[in-house]
C-alpha positions in Angstrom: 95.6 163.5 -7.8 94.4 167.0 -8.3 96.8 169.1 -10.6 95.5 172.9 -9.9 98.0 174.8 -8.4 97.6 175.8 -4.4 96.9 179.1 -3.7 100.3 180.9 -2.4 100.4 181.5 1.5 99.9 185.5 2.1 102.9 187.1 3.6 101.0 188.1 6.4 97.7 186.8 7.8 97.0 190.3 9.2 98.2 193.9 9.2 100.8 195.2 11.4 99.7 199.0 12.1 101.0 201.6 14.0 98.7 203.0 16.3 96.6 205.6 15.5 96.0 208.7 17.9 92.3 207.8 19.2 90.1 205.3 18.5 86.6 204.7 19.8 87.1 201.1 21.7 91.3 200.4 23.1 90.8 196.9 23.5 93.7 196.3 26.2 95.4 192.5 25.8 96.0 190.8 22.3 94.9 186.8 23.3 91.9 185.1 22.9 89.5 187.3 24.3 90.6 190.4 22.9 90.7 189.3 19.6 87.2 187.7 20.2 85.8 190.8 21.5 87.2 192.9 18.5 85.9 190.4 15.9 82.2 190.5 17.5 82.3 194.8 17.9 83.5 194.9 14.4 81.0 192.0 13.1 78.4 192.0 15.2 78.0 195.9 16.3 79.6 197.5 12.9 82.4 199.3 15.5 85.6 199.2 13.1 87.6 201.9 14.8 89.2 199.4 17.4 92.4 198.9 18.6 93.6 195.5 20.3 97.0 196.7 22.2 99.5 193.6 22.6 102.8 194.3 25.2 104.1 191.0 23.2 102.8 189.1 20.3 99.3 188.3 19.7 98.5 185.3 21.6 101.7 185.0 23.2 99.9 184.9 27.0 97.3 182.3 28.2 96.1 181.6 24.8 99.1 179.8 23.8 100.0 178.3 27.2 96.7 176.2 27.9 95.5 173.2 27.5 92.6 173.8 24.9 89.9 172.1 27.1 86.2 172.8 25.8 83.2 172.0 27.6 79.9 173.7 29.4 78.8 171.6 32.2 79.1 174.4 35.3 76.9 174.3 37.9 75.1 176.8 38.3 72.7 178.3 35.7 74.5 181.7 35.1 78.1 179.8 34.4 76.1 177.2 32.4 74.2 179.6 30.3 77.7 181.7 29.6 79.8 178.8 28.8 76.9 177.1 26.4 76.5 179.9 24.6 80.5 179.7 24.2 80.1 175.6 23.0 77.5 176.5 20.4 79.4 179.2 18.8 82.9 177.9 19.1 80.1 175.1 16.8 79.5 177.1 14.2 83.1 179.4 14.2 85.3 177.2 12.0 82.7 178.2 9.2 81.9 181.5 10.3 85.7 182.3 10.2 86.8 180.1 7.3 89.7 178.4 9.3 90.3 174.9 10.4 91.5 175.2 13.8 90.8 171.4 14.7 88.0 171.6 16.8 87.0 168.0 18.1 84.1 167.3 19.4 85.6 163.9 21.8 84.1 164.8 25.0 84.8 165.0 28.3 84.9 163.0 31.4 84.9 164.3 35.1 85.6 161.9 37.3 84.3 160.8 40.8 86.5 158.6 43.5 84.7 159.2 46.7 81.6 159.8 47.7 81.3 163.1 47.5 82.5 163.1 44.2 79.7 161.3 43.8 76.7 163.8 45.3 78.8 166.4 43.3 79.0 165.0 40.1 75.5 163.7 40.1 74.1 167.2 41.1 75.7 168.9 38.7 74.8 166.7 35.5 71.4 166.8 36.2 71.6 170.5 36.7 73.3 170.4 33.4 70.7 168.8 32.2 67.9 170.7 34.2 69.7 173.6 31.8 69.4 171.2 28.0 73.2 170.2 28.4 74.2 167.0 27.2 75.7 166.0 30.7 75.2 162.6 32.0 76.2 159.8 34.8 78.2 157.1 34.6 79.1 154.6 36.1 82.8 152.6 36.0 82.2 150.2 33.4 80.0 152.8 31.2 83.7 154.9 31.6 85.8 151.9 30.8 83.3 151.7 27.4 84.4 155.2 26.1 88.1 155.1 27.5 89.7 151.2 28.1 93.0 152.7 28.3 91.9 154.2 32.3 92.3 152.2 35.1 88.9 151.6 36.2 90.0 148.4 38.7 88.5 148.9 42.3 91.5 147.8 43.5 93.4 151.3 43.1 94.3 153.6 45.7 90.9 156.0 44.4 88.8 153.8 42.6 86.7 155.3 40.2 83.2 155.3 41.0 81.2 157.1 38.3 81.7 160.0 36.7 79.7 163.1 34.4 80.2 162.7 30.5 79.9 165.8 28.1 79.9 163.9 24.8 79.7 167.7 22.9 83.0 169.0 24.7 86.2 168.3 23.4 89.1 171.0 22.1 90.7 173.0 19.6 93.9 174.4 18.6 94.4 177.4 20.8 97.1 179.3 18.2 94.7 178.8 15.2 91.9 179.8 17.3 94.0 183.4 17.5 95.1 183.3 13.9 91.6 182.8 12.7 90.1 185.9 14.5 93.2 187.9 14.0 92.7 187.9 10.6 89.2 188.0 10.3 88.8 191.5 12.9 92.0 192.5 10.7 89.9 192.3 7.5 87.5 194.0 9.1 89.4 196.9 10.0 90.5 196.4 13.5 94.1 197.5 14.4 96.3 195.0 16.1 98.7 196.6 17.6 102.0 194.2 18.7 104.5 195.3 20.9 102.8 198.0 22.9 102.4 198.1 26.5 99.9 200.2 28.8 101.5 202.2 31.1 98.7 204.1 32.3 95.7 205.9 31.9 94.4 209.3 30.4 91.7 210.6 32.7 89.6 213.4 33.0 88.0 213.1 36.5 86.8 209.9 37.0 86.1 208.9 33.3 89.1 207.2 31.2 89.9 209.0 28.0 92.7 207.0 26.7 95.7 205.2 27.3 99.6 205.9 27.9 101.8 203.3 26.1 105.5 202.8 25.3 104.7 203.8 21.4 102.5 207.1 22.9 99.4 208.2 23.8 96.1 207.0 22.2 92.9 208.4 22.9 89.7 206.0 23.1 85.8 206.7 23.9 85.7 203.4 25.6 88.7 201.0 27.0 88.6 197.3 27.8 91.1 195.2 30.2 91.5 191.8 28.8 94.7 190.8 30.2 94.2 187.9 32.0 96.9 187.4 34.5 97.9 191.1 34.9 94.1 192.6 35.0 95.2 193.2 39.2 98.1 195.4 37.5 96.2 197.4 35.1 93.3 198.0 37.0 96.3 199.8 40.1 97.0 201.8 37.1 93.8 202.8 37.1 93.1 203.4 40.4 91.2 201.2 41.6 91.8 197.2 42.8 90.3 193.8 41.4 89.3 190.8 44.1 91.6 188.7 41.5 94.7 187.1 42.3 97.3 185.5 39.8 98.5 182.5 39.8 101.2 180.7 37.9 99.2 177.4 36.5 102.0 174.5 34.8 101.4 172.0 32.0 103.2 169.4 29.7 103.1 167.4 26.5 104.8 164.1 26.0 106.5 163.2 22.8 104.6 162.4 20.2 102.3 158.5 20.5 99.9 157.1 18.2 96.2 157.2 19.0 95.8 155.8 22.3 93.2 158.5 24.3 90.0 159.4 22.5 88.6 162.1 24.9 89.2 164.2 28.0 89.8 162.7 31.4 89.6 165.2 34.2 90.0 164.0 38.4 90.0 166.4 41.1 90.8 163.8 43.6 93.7 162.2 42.4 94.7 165.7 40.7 95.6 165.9 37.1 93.9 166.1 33.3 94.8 164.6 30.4 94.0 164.5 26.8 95.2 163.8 23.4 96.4 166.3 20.8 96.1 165.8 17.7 99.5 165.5 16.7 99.6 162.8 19.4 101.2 164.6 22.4 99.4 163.6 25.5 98.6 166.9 27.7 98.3 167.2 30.8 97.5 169.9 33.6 96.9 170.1 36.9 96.4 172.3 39.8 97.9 176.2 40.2 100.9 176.7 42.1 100.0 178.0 45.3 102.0 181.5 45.5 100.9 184.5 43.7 102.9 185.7 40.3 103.2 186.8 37.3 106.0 184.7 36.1 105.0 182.0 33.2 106.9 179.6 35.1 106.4 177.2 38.2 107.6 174.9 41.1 108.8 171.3 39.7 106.8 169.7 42.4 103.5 170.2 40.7 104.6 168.6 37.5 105.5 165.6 39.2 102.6 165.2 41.1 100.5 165.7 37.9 103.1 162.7 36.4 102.6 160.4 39.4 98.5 161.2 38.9 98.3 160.7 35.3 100.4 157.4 35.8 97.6 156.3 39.0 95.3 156.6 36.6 96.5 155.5 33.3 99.1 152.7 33.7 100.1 152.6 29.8 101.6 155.8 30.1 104.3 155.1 32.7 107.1 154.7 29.7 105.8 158.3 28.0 108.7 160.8 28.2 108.0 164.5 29.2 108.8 166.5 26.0 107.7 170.1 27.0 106.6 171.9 29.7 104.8 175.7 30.5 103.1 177.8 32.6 100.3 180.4 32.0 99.6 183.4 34.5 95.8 182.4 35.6 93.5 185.0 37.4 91.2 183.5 40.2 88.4 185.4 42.1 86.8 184.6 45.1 84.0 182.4 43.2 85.8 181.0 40.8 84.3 182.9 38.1 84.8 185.6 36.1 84.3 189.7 36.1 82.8 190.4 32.6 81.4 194.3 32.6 82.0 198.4 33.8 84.8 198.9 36.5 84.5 202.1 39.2 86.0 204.2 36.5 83.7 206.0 33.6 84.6 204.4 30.5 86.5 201.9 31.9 85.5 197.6 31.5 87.4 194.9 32.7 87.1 191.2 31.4 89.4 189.2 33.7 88.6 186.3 36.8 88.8 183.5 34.3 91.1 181.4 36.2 91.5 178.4 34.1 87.9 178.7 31.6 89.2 181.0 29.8 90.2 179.7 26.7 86.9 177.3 26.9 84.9 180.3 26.9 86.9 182.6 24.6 84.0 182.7 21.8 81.4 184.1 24.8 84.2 185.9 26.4 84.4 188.0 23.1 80.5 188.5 22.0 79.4 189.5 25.7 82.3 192.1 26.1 82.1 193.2 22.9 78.2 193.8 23.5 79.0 195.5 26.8 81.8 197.8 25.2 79.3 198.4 22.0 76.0 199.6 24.3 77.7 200.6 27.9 75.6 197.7 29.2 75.8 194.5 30.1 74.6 191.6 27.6 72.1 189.3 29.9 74.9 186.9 29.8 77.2 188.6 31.2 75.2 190.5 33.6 75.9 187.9 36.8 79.4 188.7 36.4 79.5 191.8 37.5 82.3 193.6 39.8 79.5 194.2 42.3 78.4 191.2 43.4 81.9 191.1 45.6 79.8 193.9 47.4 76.2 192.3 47.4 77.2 189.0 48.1 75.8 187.2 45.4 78.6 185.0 44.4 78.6 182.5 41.7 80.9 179.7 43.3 81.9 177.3 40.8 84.9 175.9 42.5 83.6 172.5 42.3 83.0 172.5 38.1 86.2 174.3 37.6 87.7 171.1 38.4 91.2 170.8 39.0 92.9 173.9 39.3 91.4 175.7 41.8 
């Protein structure tokens, strides 16, 4: 046994500023994809003079009230270019940041019970593959191989027939994930700001030149929205309206069981996803209640549905015990994907639409807002994603690879 010493904890794993009067980026919304777009301006583009403005604590929205699911295989080619590009940094982040957040590569599994299931599921691996994903078919006994403990019997209400495997996906541990670029964008210089809310907008004419907040004004060249659930309210503030509504979107955890899942299962038909932490909770989500809110709190019907589901398809779990439940505040567009660029005000960006991707993107999220905040332009990545495309019609449906929750 090693007899060095260990190095004592730091009191704090980042500064805890006031704000400052003006700044040249206001990043607006302290979770993943602020503190992502902060680290990349600062890293990437050399901007320093940032500000990330939390109304709570950092990370205390979606990014701590998900279900940590990684993986890239989208349909079509502008989703599955964006959320690659997230896999094959969030690849190469636990170095690049120094921190262990437990990313684990287990991979996930989509599966099929009907027939259209089927033509779906097919279609989209081999346009994952069409696209140099690592997205295959397979069939039920290929399934049973990498996860015995599902119920792959054809005598079941939805037998499964086949499914798309992502061996690369997997997931992390969302609150590290936070902690590890809040410190890093703190060590680089960026402000994060904790318990100050937006409650409006300086303007002169139609170009944003700050923002109001309950600890005062601050002045900004450029502002970015990246408040999930409450972009729709922010962007009201601002004068103009998002095509996003919010909804609340539950989850669990059991108590704690020894290995017993080694990946991701995902069903749209029977309803409900469930993986492994690495604790040994089992997780589980499901489907977004169906009224709008902004509460981080949902109907009890949708948890027991996603109980009964989980059960339908994995038998062994029927004696688990619910330990914990949550909700998050998800924001879903028409096309179930995401708005990622300028807004109808000058100065003004908005990253929001993620609906349930958006801590599996949170890496791509970050480095193609922060590009778009660091130039005024978009990145090529992000240039699909536009607000616009409400207008020209050229949607980006991914309802079908979103999976469950839409």
């Amino acid at each position: 046994m090693s007899t060095e010493p260990l190095p004592e904890h730091p009191e704090h794993l980042w500064r805890n500023p006031g704000p400052r009067s003006s700044y040249d980026v206001v990043i607006v919304g302290g979770g993943g994809h602020g503190l992502a777009t902060a680290y990349y301006l600062a890293s990437v583009h050399g901007i320093t003079n940032v500000a990330v403005l939390e109304k709570g604590w950092l990370a205390g929205g979606n990014m701590a009230r998900n279900t940590t699911i990684i993986r890239s295989n989208y349909l079509w080619d502008e989703s599955a270019a964006l959320y690659e590009h997230a896999l094959k940094l969030w690849e190469g982040l636990p170095d690049e940041l120094d921190y262990d957040f437990l990313f684990s590569q287990r991979g996930v599994l989509n599966l099929a019970h009907t027939l259209q299931d089927v033509r779906e599921g097919t279609r989209r691996a081999n346009a994952n593959r069409l696209n140099g994903i690592d997205s295959v078919w397979l069939g039920p006994d290929e399934i049973a191989e990498i996860c015995p403990i599902l119920n792959t019997s054809p005598d079941t209400r939805y037998p499964v027939l086949g499914g798309t495997y992502q061996p690369r996906a997997g997931i992390a541990k969302h609150d590290h994930v936070a902690w590890a670029l809040a410190r890093r964008a703190d060590e680089l210089g960026v402000d994060l700001i904790q318990g100050c809310e937006v409650t409006g907008f300086l303007k002169d004419g139609n170009r944003v030149t700050g923002v109001e907040t309950t600890r005062g004004r601050i002045h900004a060249g450029r502002v970015g929205l990246a408040a999930a659930g409450h972009s729709s309210v922010l962007a009201e503030l601002a004068g103009f309206r998002l095509p996003v509504q919010s909804h609340p979107l539950q989850a669990l955890v059991s108590e704690l069981h020894e290995p017993v899942h080694p990946t991701v299962v995902m069903s749209n038909h029977v309803h409900v996803y469930v993986s492994q932490a690495h604790k040994g909770e089992l997780v589980m989500g499901a489907g977004v209640d169906a009224y709008n809110g902004y509460g981080q709190r949902g109907a009890f019907h949708v948890i027991e549905q996603q109980m009964a589901a989980a059960v339908e398809l994995f038998p062994v779990f029927a004696r688990a015990h619910v330990l914990r439940t949550w909700g998050g505040i998800v924001d879903v567009t028409p096309d179930a994907s995401p708005v990622i660029g300028a807004t109808p005000v000058d100065g003004l960006f908005v990253n929001c639409g993620w609906g349930t991707g958006g801590f599996k993107a949170t890496p791509a999220a970050g480095w193609t807002f922060a590009h778009t905040l660091a130039t005024g332009t978009p990145h090529p990545l992000n240039a699909p994603f536009a607000l616009e495309r409400f207008t020209t019609g050229a949607l980006i449906d991914e309802h079908g690879a979103a999976a469950v929750a839409h």
